[in-house]
N, C-alpha and C positions, 0 to 999 in steps of 0.2 A: 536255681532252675530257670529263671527269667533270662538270668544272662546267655546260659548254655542255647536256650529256645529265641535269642535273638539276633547269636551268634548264626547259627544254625539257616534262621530265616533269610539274613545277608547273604549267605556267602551263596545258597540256592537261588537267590535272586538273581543274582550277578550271574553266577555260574549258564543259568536261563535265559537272563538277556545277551551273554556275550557268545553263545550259542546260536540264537535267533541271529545274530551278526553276521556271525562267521556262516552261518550256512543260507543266509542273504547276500552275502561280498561275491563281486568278484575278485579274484586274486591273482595276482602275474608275480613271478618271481625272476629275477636278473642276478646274471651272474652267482646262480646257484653249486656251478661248477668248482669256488673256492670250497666248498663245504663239503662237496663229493672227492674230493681228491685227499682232504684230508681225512676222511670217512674210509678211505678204499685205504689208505696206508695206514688204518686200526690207531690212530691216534685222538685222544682225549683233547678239548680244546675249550676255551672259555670266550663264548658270546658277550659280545659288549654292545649294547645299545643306552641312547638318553633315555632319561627316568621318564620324559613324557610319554615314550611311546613303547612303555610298557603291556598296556590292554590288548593290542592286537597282538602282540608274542605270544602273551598266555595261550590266546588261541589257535594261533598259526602254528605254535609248534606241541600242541600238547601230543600226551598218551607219548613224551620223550623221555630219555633218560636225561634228564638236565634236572639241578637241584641250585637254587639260588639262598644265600644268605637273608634270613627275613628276622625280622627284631622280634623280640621276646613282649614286645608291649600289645595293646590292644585288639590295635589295628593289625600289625604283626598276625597276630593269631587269625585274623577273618582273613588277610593274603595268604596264610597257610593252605587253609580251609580250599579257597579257590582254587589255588596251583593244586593241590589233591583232589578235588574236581574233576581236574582237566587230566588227571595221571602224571601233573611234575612232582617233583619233589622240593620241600624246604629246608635247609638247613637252619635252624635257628640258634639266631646270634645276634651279637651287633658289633658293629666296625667302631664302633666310639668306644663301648663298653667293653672290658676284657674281650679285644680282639684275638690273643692267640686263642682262645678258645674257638670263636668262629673259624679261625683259619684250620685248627686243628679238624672242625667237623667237615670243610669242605675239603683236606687231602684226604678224609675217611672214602667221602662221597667219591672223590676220583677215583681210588683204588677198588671201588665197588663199580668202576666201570662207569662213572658220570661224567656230563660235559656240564658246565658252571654257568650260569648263568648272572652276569652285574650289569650293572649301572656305572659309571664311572663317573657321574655327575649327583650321585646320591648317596645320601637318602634325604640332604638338607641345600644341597648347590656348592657353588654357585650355580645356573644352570650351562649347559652345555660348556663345561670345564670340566677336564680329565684330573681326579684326586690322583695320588701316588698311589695308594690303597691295591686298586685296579693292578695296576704294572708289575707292585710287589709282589703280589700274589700270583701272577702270572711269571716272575724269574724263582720266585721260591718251589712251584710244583712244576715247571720246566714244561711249561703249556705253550703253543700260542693262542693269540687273540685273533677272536673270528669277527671284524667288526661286521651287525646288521643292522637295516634299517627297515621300519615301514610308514609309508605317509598312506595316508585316511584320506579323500576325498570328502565326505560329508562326516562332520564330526564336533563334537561341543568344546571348546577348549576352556578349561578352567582359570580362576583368574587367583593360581597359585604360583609359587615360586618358581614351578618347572613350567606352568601352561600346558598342563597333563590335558593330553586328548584321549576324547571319549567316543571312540565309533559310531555312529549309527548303524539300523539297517539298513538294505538295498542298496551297498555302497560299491566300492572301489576301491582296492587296497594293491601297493606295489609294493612287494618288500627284497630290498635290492643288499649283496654281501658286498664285503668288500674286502683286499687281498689280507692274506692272516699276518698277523702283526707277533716278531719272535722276539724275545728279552733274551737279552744273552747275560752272565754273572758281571760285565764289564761294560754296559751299555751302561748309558746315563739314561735316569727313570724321568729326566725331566726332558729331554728331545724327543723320548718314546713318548713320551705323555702328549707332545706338541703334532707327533705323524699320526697319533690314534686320533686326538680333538679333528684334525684336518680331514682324514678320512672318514671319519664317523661325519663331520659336515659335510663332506661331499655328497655320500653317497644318501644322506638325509634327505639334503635338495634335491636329489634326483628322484627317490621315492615321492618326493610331494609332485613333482614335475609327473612322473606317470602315472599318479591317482588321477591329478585330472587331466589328462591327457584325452 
């Protein structure tokens, strides 16, 4: 009971404060036009951003059809809790622990009409290094990859592995796409992995550049 009731108390907390964020921020979007175009040609695609700059997606893009891979462990369960919150969805699984089963629930999620939501530098690093994991998954359900980003002007960053940023309110947030990235059955997963790391950097520094701008 204690556990369920302090599950419960998190994830409302969070849920509350990154609410009070989001509807304190202001928000500029760039280069939103990659994401409309593949939206207008009814196609299915998977969001890549770094693991740090997780918090503001939840918010920026909820009440979506996107459903992300989230681990069966503790913490796992209160990120569930959150992105259900907000009206995302979770698939739960883990990329270390019997992965085709994760993989199997996220072609469920595509053919229910989902767009994917990863990390390619998670869920342990290195940071800002593209796993193969990412790419795989994106030539096996014949997706592409939509890389975004958002930089946070005022914001706490932790002094973990990724330097997870944590929004404040009354802020400024830019969050900038970048061109959709396609695996083909005959690309090499390790050049794809090198033009997503580059673009996911670029267009990173550029959101931090128009937060504070």
């Amino acid at each position: 009971m204690w556990r369920a009731l302090k599950f419960t108390l998190v994830t409302r907390l969070l849920w509350l404060y990154m609410t009070l964020v989001g509807k304190t921020t202001t928000t500029i979007s760039l280069n939103k036009q990659h994401r409309l175009d593949l939206e207008a040609e009814g196609r299915r695609y998977i969001y890549a951003l770094w693991h740090d700059r997780q918090a503001f997606f939840v918010y920026s893009h909820r009440n979506s059809k996107i459903t992300s891979l989230v681990s069966p462990s503790k913490d796992g369960e209160i990120m569930a809790r959150v992105l259900s919150l907000f009206g995302l969805d979770a698939a739960r699984g883990s990329s270390r622990q019997n992965p085709a089963r994760g993989l199997i629930s996220l072609m469920r999620r595509v053919e229910s009409g989902y767009h994917l939501g990863i990390t390619p530098d998670g869920p342990l690093g290195p940071r800002h290094e593209v796993k193969p994991g990412a790419l795989f998954l994106a030539r096996k359900l014949g997706l592409p990859i939509l890389p975004i980003a958002n930089g946070v002007k005022r914001k706490l960053v932790f002094k973990s592995w990724d330097r997870f940023q944590f929004p404040l309110p009354f802020n400024r947030v830019a969050i900038v796409y970048g061109s959709p990235i396609w695996i083909g059955p005959e690309d090499s997963l390790e050049d794809k992995a090198r033009d997503l790391r580059s673009v996911l950097n670029e267009i990173t520094e550029r959101a931090d550049r128009e937060a504070c701008s």
